[in-house]
C-alpha positions in Angstrom: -80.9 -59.5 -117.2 -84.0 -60.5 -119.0 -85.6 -60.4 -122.6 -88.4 -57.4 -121.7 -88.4 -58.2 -118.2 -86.0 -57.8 -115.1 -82.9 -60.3 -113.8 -83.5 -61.3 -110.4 -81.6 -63.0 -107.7 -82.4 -66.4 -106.9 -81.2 -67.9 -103.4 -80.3 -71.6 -102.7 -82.7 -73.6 -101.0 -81.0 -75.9 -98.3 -82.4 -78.7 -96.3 -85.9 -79.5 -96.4 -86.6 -76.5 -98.6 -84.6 -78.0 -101.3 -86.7 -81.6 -101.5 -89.3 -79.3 -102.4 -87.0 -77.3 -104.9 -86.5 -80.8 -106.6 -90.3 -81.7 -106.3 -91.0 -78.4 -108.1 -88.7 -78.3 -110.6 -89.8 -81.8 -111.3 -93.0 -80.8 -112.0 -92.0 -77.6 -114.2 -90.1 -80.3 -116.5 -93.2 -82.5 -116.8 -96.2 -79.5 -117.2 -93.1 -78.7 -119.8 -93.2 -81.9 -121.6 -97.0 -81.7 -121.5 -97.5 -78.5 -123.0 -94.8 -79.5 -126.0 -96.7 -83.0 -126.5 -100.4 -80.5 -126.3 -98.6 -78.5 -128.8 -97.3 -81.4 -131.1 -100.6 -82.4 -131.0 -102.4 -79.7 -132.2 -100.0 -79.3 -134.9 -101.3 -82.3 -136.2 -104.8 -82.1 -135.7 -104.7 -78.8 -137.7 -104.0 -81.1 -140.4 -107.0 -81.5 -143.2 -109.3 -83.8 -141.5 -109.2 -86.1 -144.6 -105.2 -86.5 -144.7 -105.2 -86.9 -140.8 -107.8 -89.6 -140.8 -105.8 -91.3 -144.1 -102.5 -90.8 -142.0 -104.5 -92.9 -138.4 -105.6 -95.8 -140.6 -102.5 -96.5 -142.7 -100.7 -96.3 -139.3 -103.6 -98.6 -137.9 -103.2 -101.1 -141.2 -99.7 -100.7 -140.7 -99.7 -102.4 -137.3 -102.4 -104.9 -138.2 -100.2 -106.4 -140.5 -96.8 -106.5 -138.8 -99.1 -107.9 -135.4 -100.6 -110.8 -138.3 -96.9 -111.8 -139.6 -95.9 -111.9 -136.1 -98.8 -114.4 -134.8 -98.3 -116.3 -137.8 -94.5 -117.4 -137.2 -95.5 -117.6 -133.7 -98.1 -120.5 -134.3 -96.1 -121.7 -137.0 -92.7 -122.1 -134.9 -94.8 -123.6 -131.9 -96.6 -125.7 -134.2 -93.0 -127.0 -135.4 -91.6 -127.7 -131.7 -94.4 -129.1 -130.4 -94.4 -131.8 -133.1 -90.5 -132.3 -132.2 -91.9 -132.6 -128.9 -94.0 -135.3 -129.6 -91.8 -136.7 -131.1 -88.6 -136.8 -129.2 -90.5 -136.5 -125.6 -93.7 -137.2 -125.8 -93.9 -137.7 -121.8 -92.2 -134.3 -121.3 -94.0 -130.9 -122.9 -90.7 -129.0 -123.1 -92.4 -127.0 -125.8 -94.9 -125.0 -123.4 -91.7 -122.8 -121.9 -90.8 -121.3 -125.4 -94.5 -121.0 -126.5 -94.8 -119.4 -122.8 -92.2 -117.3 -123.1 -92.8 -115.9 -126.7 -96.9 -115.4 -126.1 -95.7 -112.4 -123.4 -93.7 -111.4 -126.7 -96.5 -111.4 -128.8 -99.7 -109.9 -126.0 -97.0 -107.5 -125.7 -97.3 -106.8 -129.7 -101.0 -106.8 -129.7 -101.2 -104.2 -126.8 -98.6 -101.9 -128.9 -100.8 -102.8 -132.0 -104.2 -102.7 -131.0 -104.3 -101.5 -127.1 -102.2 -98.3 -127.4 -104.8 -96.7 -129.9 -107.4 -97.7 -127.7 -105.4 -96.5 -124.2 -104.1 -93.2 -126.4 -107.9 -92.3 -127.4 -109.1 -93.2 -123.6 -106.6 -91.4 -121.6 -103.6 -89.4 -123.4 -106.1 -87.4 -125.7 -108.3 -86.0 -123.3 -105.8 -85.1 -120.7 -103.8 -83.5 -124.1 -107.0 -81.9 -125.3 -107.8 -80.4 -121.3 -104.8 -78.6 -121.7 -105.0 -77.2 -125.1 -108.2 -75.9 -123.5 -106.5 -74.6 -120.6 -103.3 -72.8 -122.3 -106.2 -71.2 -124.6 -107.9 -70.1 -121.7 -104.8 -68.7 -120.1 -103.5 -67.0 -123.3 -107.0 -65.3 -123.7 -107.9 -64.6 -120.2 -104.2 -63.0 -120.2 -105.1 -60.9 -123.8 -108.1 -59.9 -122.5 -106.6 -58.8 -119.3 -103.4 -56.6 -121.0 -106.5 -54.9 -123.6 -108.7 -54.2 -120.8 -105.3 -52.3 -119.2 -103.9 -50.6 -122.0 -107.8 -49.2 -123.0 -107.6 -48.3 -119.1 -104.4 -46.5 -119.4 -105.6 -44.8 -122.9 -108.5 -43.4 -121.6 -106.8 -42.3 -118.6 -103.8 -40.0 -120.6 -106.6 -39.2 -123.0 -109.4 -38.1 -120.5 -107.4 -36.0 -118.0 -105.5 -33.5 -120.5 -109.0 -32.8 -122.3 -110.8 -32.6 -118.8 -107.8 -29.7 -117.8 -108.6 -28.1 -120.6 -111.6 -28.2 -120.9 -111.9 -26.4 -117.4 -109.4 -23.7 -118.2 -111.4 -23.2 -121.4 -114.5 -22.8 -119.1 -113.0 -20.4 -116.9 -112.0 -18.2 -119.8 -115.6 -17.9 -120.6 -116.9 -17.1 -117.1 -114.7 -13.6 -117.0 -113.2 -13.2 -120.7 -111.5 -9.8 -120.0 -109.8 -11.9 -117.0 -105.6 -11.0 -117.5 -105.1 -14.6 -116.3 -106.7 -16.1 -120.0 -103.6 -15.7 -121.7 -102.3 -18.0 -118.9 -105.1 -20.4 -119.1 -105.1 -20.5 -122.7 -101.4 -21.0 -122.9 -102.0 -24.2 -119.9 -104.9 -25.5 -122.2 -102.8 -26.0 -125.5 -100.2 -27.6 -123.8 -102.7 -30.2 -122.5 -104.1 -30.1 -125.9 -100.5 -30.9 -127.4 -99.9 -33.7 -124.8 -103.1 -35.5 -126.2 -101.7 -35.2 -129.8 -98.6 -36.5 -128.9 -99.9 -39.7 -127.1 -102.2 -39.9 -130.1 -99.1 -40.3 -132.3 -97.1 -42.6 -130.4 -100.2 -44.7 -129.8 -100.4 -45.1 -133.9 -96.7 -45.4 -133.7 -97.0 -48.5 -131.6 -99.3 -49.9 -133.1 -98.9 -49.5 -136.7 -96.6 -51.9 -138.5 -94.2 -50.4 -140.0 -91.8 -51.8 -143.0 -88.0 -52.6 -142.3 -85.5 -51.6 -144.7 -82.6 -53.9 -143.2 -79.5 -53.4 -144.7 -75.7 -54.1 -143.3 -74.7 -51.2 -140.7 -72.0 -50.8 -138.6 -73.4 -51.0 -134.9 -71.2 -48.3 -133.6 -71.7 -46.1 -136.3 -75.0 -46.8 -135.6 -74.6 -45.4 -132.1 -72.3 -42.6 -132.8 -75.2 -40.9 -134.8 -77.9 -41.3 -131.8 -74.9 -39.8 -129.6 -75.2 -36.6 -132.0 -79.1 -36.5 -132.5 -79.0 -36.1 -128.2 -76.2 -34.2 -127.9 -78.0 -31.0 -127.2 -80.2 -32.1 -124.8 -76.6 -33.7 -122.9 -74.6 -30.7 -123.0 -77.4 -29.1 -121.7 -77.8 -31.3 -118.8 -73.9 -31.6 -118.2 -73.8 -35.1 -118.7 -70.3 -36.6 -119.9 -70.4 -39.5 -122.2 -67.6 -42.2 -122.3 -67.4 -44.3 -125.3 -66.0 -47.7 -124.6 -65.1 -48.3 -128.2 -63.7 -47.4 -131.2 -65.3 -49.8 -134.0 -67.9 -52.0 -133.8 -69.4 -55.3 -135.7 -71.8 -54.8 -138.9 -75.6 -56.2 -138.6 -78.2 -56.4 -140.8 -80.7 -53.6 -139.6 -82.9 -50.6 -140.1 -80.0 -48.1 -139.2 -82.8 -45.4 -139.0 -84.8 -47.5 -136.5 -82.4 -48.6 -134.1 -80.7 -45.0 -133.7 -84.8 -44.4 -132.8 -83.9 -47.3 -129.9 -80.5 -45.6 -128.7 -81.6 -42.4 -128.5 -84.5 -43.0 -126.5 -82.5 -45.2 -124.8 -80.3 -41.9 -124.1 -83.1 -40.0 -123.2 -84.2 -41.8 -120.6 -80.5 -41.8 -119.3 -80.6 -38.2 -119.0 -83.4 -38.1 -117.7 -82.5 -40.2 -114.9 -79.4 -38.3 -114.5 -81.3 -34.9 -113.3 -81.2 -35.6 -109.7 -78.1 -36.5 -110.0 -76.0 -33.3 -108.2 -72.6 -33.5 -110.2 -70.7 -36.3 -112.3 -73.3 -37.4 -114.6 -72.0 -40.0 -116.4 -73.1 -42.1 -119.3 -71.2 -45.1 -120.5 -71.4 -46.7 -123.8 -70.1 -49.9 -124.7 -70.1 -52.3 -128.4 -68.9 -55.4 -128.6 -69.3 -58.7 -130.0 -70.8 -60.2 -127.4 -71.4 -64.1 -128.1 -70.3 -65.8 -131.3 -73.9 -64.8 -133.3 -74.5 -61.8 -131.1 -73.8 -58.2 -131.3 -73.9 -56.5 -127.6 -74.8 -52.4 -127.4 -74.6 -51.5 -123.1 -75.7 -48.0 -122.2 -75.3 -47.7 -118.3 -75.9 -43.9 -116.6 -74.9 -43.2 -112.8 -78.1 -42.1 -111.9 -80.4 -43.1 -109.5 -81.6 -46.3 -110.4 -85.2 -47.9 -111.2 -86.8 -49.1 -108.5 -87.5 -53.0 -108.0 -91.3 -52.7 -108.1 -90.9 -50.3 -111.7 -88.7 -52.3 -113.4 -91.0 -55.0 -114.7 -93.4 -52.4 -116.3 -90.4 -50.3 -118.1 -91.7 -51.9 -121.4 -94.7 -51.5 -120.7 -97.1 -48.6 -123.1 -97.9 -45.8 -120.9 -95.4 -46.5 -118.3 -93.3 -43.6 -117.5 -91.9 -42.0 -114.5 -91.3 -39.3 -116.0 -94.0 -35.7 -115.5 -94.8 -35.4 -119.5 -93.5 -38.6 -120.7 -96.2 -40.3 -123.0 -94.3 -43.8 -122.0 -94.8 -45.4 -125.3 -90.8 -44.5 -126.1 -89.4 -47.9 -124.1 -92.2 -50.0 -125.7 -92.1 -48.6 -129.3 -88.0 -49.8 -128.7 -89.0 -53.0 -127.9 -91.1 -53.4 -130.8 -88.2 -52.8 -133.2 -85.5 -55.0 -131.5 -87.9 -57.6 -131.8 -88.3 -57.0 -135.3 -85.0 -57.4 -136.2 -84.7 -60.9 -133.9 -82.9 -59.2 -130.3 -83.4 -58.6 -127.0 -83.1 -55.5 -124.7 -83.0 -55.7 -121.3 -82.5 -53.9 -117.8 -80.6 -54.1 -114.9 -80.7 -51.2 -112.0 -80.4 -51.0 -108.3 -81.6 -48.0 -107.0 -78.7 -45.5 -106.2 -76.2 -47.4 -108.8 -77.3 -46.3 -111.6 -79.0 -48.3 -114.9 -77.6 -50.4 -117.7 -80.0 -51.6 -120.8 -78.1 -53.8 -122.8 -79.8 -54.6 -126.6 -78.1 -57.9 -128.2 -78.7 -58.2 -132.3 -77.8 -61.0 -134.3 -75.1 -61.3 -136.5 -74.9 -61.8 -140.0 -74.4 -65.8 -140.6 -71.3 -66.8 -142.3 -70.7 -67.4 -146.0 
């Protein structure tokens, strides 16, 4: 499964393949690591330019003085053993090993003191800034890309109903005592109406709407989507099974997610109309993990295909004749309100399962 995308199977690499498995995922880890450090850092450069530049020199002041101390007991403690020395041995400078050994110490102190700022501002920062610049690039290259699609797909579902009607509206005036008008007009305010309707679930989508979350009873929850479909399932024969008999309370918009179910059930039946005889719709709540709350509708029908599947939550992707495909992403929007995840699993002939997790109330 996937959050708003499709589980796929992954094969072991053997052999040589595998180095390169290693090598790869290697290199996710460290573009990881890179991209948390790029965001870490503009975290704090979005500080007030003031505090961040009183924040760098108390941290430079900072090291200047503990690098000072240092150098000071250094010469001091040479200093001392060195006059031993010349004391004790004069003909033997035992004194330069320690004075050796403890001037790595402290070139090692000034390069964490003094040379890091300089190697951080020469080398880290750049390659940090480059990609900042790059994610930004990415994120609005990607924006840009999904707007220019869904204004695409808009104008499309806008632009052919009109253009239908318009024509049949046009051929009524050509021969206005034609018998076939009544036809035509009936044809044209159907398109009309399929406008108004993807004109309403676009606003729908994209208005933000308020949440009145309160604590519900999932199943309960789920019980009442059951009964706002039930028409439309007795009228396509379609038995239901319900896997349950009580279910755990979350903190929702009971309104909203019966919205999620029953277009979730929709879709089922929907997908169930091909299907000759034993249409089938399972239902199942349960738990889940420890602070999750699992709902699993699965139908018998005949499956999503593999190259569909990633666009399901897509808006204006349907597969269905007069389907204004705004119902799966309009679902996704409000389980992501309220902190979950729906996903999908199908295989064509086997039928579909969308499973929506919700978080549990936290423990007193």
């Amino acid at each position: 499964m996937f959050h708003c995308h499709s589980k796929r199977d992954r094969r072991h690499r053997h052999g040589a393949g595998s180095d390169f498995s290693d090598w790869e995922e290697e290199w996710k880890r460290f573009r990881s690591e890179v991209r948390k450090r790029a965001a870490a850092y503009a975290a704090t450069h979005s500080m007030n330019p003031a505090d961040r530049e009183a924040r760098s020199k108390a941290r430079r002041v900072a090291a200047a003085v503990g690098f000072s101390i240092h150098f000071t007991a250094y010469v001091t403690v040479i200093l001392v053993l060195a006059l031993i020395n010349l004391v004790t041995s004069p003909w033997y400078p035992w004194f330069l090993w320690p004075a050796f050994g403890w001037g790595i110490g402290l070139f090692a102190h000034f390069m964490a003191a003094f040379g890091r700022h300089a190697i951080k501002q020469r080398f880290f920062d750049p390659m940090v800034e480059r990609e900042v610049r790059r994610e930004k690039a990415v994120m609005t290259s990607e924006k840009q890309a999904s707007i220019g699609e869904l204004s695409s797909t808009i104008a499309h579902e806008i632009r052919n109903p009109i253009a239908a009607a318009k024509s049949l509206v046009q051929q009524m005036g050509e021969d206005p005592a034609s018998p076939e008008n009544v036809e035509y007009g009936k044809v044209a305010l159907e398109e009309l109406d399929r406008v108004e309707r993807s004109i309403s679930h676009l606003l729908k989508y994209a208005k933000e709407e308020d949440y009145s979350f309160t604590n519900v009873n999932l199943a309960s929850v789920v019980d009442s989507a059951l009964t706002q479909m039930r028409a439309k399932l007795d009228d396509a024969h379609v038995q239901v099974a319900r896997n349950y008999i009580s279910g755990p309370t979350v903190s929702a918009d009971g309104d909203k997610l019966r919205q999620v179910f029953a277009n979730v059930l929709d879709n089922a039946i929907d997908a169930l109309g091909r299907v000759a005889e034993g249409r089938r719709i399972d239902l199942f709540v349960e738990n889940g993990r420890p602070d999750r709350a699992t709902v699993r509708i699965h139908d018998n029908g005949e499956g999503i295909a593999p190259e569909k599947i990633d666009r399901i939550f897509n808006p204006f992707f349907t597969t269905k004749d007069k389907g204004t495909g705004l119902g799966m992403a309009i679902s996704r929007k409000i389980i992501e309100a309220h902190e979950g995840t729906i996903e999908v699993e199908s295989e064509p002939g086997r039928g579909t399962e969308f499973t929506i997790r919700l978080p549990l109330p936290a423990k007193a």
